[in-house]
C-alpha positions as YAML, in Angstrom:
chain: A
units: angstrom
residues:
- id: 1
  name: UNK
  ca: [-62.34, 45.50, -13.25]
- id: 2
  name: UNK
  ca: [-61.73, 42.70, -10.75]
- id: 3
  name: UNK
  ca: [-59.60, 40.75, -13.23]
- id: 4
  name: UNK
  ca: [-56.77, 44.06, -13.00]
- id: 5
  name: UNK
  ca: [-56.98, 44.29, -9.44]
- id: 6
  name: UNK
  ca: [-55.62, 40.67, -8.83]
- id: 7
  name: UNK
  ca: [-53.36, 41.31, -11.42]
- id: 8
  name: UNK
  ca: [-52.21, 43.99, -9.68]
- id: 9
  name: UNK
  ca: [-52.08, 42.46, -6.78]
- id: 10
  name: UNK
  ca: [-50.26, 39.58, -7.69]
- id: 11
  name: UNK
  ca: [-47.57, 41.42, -9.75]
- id: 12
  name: UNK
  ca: [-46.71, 43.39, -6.62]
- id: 13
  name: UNK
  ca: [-46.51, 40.24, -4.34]
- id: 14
  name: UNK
  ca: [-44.25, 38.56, -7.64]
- id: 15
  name: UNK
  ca: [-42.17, 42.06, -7.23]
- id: 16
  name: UNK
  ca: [-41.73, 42.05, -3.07]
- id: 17
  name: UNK
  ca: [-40.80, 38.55, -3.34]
- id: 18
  name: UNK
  ca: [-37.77, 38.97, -6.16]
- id: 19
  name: UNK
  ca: [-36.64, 41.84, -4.47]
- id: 20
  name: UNK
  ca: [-36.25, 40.08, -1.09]
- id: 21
  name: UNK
  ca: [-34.79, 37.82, -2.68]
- id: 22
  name: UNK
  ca: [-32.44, 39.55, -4.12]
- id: 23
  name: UNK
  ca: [-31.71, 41.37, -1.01]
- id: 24
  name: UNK
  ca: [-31.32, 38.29, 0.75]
- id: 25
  name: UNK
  ca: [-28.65, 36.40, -2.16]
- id: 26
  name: UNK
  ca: [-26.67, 39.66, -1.86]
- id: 27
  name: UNK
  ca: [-27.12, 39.81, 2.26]
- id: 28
  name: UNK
  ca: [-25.60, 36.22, 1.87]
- id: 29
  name: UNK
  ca: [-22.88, 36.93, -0.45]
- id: 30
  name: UNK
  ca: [-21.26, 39.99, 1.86]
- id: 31
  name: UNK
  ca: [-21.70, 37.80, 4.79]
- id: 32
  name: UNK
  ca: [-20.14, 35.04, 3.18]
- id: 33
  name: UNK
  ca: [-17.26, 37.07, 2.00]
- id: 34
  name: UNK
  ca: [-16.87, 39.05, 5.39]
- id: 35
  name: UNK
  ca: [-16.82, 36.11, 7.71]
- id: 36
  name: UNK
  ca: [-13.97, 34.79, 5.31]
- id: 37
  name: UNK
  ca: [-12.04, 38.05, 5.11]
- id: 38
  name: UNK
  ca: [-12.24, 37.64, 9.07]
- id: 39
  name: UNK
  ca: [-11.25, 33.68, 9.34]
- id: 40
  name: UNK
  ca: [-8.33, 34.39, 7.21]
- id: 41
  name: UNK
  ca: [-7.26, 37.60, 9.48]
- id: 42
  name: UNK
  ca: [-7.52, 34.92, 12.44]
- id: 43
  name: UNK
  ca: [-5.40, 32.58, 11.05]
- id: 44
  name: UNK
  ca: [-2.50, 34.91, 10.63]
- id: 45
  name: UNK
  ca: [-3.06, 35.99, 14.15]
- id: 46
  name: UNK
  ca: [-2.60, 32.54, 14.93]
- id: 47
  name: UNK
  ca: [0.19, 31.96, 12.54]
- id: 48
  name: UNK
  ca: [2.04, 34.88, 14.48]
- id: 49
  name: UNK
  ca: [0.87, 33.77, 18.26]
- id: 50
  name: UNK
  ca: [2.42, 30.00, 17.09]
- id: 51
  name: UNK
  ca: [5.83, 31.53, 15.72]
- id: 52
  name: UNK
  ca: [6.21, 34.04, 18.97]
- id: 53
  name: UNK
  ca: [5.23, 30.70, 21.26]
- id: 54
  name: UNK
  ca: [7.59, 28.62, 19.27]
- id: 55
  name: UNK
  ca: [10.34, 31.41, 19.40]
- id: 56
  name: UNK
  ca: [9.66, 32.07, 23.22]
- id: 57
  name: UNK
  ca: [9.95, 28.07, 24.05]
- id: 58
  name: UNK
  ca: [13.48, 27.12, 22.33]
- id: 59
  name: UNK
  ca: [14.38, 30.45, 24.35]
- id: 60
  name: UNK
  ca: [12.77, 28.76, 27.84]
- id: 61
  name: UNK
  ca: [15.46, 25.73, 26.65]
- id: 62
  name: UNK
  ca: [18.13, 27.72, 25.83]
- id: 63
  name: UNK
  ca: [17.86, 29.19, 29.04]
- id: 64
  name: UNK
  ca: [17.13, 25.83, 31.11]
- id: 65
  name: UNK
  ca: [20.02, 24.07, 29.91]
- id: 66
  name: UNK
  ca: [22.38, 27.62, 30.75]
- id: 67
  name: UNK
  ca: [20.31, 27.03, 34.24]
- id: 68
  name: UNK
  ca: [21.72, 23.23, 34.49]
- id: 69
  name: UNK
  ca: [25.10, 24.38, 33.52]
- id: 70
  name: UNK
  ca: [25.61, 26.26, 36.25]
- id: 71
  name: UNK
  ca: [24.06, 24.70, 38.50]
- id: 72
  name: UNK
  ca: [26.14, 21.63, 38.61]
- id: 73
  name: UNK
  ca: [28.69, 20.35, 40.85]
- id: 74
  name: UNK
  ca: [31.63, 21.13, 38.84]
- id: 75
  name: UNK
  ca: [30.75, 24.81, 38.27]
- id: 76
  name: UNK
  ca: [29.54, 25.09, 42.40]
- id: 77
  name: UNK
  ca: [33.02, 23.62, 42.48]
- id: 78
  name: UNK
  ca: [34.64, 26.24, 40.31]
- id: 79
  name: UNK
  ca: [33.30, 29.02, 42.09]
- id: 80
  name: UNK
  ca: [33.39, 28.15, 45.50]
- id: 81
  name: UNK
  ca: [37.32, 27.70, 44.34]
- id: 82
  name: UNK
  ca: [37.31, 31.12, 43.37]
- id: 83
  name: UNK
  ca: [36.02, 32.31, 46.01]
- id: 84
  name: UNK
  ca: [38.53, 30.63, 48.95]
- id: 85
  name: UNK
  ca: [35.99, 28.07, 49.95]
- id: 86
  name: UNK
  ca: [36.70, 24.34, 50.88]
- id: 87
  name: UNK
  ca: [35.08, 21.33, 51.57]
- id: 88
  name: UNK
  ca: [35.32, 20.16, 54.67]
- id: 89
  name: UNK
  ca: [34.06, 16.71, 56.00]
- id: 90
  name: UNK
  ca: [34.74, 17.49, 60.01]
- id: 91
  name: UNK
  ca: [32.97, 20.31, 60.03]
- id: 92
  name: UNK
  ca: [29.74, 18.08, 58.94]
- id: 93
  name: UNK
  ca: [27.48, 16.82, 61.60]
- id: 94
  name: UNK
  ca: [24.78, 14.51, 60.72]
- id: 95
  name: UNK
  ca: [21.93, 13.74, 63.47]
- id: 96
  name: UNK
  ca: [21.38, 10.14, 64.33]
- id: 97
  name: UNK
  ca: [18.00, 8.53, 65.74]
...
């Protein structure tokens, strides 16, 4: 009666251990396949975030060069024309040491 007991006992130990580890190779596989399914939804959050950046920064030049445009002497020029202003070198004063 001994000899069935280890048997037994055995066959159950043989039975927890396939079943963890089948519980662990399918634990493993979702994982696996989850923390892909995430990676790839990251990278076409980035993908989006790099076109809306690149988008954003030829807008920043457009604008900076409409910035230098108007901002230079001929178009100060231009307006101050318009607008019944002259240049005047007596009215300058300049401080000396």
């Amino acid at each position: 009666m001994k000899k069935k007991k280890k048997v037994n006992k055995t066959m159950k130990v043989e039975k927890f251990i396939y079943k963890s580890f089948a519980f662990t190779t399918v634990f493993l596989v979702v994982g696996i396949i989850y923390s892909r399914a995430t990676l790839g939804k990251i990278n076409l959050e980035i993908q989006e975030l790099s076109d809306t950046i690149k988008e954003e920064s030829e807008d920043n030049q457009s604008l900076a060069m409409k910035i230098n445009e108007m901002v230079s002497l001929e178009k100060i020029q231009e307006v101050s024309d318009e607008l019944g202003l002259k240049y005047d070198n007596n009215n300058i004063k300049s401080v000396l040491e």
